[in-house]
C-alpha positions in Angstrom: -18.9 -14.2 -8.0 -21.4 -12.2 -9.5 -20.8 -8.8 -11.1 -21.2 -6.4 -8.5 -19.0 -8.3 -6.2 -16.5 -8.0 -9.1 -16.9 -4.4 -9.4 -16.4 -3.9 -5.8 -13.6 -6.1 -5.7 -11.5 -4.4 -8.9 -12.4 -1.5 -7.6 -11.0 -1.5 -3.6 -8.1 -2.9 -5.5 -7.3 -0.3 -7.9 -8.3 2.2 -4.8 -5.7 0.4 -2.6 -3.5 -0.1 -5.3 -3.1 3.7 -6.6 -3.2 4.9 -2.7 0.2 2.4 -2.1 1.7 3.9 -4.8 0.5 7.4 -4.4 1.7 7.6 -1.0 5.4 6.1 -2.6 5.7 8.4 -4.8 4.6 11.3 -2.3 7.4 10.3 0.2 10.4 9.6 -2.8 9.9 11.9 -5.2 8.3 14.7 -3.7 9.5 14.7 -0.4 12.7 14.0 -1.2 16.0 15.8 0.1 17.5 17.7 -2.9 20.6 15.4 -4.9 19.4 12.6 -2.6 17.2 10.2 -3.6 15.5 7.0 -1.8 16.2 6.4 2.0 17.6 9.3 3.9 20.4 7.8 5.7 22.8 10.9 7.0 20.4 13.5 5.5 18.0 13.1 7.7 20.3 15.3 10.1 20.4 18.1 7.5 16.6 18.3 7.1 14.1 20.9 9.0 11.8 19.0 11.3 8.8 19.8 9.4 9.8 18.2 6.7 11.3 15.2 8.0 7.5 14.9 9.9 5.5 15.3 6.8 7.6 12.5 4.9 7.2 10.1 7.2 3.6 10.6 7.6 3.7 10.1 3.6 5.6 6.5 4.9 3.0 5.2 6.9 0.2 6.1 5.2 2.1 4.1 2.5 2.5 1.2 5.4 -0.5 1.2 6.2 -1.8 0.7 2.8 -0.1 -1.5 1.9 -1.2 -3.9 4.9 -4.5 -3.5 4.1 -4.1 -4.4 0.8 -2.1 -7.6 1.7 -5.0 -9.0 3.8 -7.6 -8.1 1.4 -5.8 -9.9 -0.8 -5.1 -12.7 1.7 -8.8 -12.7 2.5 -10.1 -12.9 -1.0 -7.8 -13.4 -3.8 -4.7 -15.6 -2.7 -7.0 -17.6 -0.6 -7.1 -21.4 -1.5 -10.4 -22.4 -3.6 -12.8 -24.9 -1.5 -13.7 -28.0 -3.8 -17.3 -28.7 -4.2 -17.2 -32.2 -3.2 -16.2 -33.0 0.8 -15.0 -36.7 0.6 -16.0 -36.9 3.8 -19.8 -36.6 3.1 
């Protein structure tokens, strides 16, 4: 792989990378019921519509990230090495 190729490829990862984790942090921490923390459960009765919306936007975009990530990394990455040499040849 030559350099460039690197770059490109360290960098979609840190991009996918720190937009998974953006878009966690977005729908736990910040969008997050008060005194409640992770999955919603009951709560999601108690909140306004609005905000229950905008959270679970926050969720898919994290989804969604996520999925790309995993086939880029399926793609490239995590994807068995060819040998050189075809014994068949």
């Amino acid at each position: 792989m030559t350099l460039p190729q690197r770059v490109a490829h360290w960098t979609i990862l840190f991009v996918l990378g720190t937009g998974f984790l953006a878009a966690l942090y977005m729908t736990f921490v910040v969008f997050r019921p008060e005194a409640h923390g992770g999955p919603m459960f009951e709560a999601a009765k108690t909140v306004p519509l609005d905000f229950f919306v905008r959270r679970r936007v926050y969720a898919l975009e994290a989804w969604m990230t996520f999925g790309f990530l995993a086939v880029y990394l399926a793609l490239t990455s995590l994807r068995p090495r060819r040998s050189d040499s075809n014994p068949e040849d």
